[in-house]
mmCIF file of the C-alpha atoms, coordinates in Angstrom:
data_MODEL
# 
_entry.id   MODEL 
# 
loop_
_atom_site.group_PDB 
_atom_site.id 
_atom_site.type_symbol 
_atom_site.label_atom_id 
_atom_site.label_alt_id 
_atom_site.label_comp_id 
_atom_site.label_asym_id 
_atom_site.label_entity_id 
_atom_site.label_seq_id 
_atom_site.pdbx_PDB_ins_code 
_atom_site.Cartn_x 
_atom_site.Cartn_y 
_atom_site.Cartn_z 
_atom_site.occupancy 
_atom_site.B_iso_or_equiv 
_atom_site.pdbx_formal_charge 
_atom_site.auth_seq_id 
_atom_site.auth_comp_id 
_atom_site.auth_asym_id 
_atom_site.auth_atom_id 
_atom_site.pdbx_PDB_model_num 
ATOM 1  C CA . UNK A 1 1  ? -0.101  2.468   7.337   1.00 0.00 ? 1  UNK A CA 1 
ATOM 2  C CA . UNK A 1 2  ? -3.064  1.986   9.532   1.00 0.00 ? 2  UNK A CA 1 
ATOM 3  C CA . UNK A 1 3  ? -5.448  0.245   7.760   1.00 0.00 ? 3  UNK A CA 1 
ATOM 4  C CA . UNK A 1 4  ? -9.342  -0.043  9.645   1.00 0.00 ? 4  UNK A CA 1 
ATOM 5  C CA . UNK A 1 5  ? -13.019 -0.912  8.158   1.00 0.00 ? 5  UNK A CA 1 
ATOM 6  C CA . UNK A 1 6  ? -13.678 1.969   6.546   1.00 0.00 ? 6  UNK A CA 1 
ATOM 7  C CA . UNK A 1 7  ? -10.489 1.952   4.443   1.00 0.00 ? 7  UNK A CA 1 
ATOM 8  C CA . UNK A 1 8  ? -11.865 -1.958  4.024   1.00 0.00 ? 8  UNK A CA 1 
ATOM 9  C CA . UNK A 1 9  ? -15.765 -0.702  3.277   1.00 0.00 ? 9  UNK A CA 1 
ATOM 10 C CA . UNK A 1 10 ? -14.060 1.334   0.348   1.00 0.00 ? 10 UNK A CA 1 
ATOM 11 C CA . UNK A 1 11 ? -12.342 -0.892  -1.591  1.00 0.00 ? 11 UNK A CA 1 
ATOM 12 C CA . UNK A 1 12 ? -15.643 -3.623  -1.976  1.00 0.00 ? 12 UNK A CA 1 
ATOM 13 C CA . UNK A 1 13 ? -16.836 -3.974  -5.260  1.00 0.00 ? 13 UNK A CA 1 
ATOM 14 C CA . UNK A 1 14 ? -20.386 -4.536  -6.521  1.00 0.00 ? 14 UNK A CA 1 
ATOM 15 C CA . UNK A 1 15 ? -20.189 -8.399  -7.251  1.00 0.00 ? 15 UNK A CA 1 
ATOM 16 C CA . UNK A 1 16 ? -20.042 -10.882 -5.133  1.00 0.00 ? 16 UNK A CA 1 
ATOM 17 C CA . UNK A 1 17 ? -16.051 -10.970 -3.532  1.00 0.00 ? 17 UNK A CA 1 
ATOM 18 C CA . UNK A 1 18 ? -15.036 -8.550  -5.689  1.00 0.00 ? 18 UNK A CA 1 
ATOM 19 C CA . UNK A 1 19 ? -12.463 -5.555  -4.776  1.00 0.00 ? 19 UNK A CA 1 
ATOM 20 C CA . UNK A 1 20 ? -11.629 -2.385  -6.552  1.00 0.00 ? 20 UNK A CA 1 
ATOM 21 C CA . UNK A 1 21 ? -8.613  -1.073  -6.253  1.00 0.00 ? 21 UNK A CA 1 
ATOM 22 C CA . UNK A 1 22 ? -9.931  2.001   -6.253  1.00 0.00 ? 22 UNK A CA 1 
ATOM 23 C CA . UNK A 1 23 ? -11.384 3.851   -3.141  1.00 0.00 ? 23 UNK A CA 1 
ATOM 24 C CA . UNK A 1 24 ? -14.488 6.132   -2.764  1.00 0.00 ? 24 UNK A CA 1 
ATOM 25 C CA . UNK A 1 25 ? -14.426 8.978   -0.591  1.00 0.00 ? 25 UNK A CA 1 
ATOM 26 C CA . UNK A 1 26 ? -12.306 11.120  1.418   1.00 0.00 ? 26 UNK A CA 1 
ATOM 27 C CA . UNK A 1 27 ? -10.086 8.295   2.897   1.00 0.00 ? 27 UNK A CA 1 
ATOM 28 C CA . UNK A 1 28 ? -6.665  8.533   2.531   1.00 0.00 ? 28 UNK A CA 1 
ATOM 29 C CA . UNK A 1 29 ? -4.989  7.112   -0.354  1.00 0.00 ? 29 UNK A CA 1 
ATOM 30 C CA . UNK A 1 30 ? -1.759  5.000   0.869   1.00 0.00 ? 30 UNK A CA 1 
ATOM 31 C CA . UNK A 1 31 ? -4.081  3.417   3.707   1.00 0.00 ? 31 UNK A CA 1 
ATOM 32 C CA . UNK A 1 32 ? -6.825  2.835   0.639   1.00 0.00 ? 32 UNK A CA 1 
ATOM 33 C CA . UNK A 1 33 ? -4.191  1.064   -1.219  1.00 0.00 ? 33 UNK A CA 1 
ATOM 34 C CA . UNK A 1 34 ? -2.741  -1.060  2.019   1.00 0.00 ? 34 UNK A CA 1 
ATOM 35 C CA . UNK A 1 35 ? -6.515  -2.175  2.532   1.00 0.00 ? 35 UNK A CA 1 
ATOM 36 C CA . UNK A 1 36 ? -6.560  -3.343  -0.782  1.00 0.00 ? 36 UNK A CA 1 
ATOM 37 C CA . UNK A 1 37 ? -2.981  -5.009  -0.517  1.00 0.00 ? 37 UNK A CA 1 
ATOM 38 C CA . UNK A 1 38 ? -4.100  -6.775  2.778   1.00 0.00 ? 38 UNK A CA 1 
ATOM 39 C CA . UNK A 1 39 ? -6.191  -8.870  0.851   1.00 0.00 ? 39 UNK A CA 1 
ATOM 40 C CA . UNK A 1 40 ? -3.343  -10.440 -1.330  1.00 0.00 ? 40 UNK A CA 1 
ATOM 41 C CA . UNK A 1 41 ? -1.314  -11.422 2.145   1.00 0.00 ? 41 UNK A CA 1 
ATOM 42 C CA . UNK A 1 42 ? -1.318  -14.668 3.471   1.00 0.00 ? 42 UNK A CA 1 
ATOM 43 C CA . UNK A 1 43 ? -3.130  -15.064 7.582   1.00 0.00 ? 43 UNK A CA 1 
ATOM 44 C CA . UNK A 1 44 ? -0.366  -14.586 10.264  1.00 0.00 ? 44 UNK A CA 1 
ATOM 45 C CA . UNK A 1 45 ? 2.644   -13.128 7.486   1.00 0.00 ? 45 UNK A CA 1 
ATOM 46 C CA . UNK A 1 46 ? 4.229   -9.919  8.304   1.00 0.00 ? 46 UNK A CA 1 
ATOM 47 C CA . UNK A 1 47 ? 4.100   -7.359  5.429   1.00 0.00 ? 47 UNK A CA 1 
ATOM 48 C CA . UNK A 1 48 ? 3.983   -3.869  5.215   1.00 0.00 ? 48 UNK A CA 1 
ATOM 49 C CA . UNK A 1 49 ? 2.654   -1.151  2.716   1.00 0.00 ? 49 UNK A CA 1 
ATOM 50 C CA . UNK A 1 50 ? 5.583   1.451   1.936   1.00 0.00 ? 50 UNK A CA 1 
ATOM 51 C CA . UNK A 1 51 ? 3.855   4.566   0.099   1.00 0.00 ? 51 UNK A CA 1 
ATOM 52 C CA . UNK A 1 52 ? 6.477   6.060   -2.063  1.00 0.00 ? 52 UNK A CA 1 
ATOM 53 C CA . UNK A 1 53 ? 5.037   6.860   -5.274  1.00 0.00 ? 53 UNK A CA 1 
ATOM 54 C CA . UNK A 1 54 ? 4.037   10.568  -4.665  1.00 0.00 ? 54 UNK A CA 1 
ATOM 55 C CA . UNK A 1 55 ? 7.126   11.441  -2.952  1.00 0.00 ? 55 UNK A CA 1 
ATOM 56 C CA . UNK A 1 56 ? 9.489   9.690   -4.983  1.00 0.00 ? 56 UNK A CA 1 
ATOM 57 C CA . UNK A 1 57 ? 8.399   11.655  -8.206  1.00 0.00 ? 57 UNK A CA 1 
ATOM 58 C CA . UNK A 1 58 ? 10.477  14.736  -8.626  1.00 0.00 ? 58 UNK A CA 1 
ATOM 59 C CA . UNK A 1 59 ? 9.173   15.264  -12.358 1.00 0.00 ? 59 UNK A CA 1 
ATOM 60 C CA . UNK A 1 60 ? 8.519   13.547  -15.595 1.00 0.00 ? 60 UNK A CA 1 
ATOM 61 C CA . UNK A 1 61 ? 12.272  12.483  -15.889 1.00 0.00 ? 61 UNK A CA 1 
ATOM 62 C CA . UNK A 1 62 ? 13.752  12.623  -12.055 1.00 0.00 ? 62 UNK A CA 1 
ATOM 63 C CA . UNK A 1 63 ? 12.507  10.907  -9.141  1.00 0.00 ? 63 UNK A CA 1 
ATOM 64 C CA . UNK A 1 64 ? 13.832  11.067  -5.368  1.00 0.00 ? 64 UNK A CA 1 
ATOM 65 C CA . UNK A 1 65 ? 14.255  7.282   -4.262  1.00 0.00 ? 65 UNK A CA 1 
ATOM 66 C CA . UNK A 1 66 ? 12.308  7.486   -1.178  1.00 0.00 ? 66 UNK A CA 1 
ATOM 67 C CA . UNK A 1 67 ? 11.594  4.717   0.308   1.00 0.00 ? 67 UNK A CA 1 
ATOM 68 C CA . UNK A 1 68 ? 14.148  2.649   -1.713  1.00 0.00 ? 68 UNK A CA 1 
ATOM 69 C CA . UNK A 1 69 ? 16.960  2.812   1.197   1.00 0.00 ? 69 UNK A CA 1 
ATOM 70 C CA . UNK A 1 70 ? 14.293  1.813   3.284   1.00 0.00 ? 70 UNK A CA 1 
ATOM 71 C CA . UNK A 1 71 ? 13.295  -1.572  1.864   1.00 0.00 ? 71 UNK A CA 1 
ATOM 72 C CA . UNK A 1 72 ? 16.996  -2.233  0.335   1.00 0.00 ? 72 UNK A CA 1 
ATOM 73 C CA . UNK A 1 73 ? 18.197  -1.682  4.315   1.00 0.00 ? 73 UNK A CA 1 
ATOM 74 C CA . UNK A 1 74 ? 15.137  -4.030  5.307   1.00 0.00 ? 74 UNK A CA 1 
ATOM 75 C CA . UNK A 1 75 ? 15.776  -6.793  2.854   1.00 0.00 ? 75 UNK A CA 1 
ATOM 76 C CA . UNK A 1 76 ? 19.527  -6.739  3.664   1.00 0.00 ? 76 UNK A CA 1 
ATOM 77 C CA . UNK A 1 77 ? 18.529  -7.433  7.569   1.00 0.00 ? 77 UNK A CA 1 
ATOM 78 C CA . UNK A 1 78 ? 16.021  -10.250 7.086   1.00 0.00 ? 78 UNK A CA 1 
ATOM 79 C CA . UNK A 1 79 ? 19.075  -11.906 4.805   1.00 0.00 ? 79 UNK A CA 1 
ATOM 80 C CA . UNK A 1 80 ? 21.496  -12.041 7.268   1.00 0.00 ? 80 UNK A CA 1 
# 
């Protein structure tokens, strides 16, 4: 997701260091929520935000599994 300073701006809270994981204004959600995860990753480690709430809900009681391949696939090459 790309993730830039206004995606950062939106996430500051109102004391001191603090963040909200929450953003204000029309920016979009899954790069709102990377900014926010940045902050939790360690200087010079890959990582990588994978958005797949929204599209993996089919309903109350069915969801798709995107994005699970994905990461499972991923996991399964680093392990090698």
């Amino acid at each position: 997701m790309p993730v830039n300073d206004e995606h950062r701006e939106s996430i500051e809270g109102h004391f001191g260091c603090d963040i909200a994981n929450l953003g204000r204004g029309p920016l979009g959600g899954s790069s709102t929520a990377a900014a926010f995860l940045e902050r939790f990753v360690e200087n010079d480690r890959p990582w990588a935000h994978i958005d797949m709430a929204a599209p993996g809900i089919l309903s109350e009681k069915d969801s798709s599994g995107f994005g699970a391949k994905l990461l499972l696939e991923y996991i399964n090459t680093i392990n090698k």
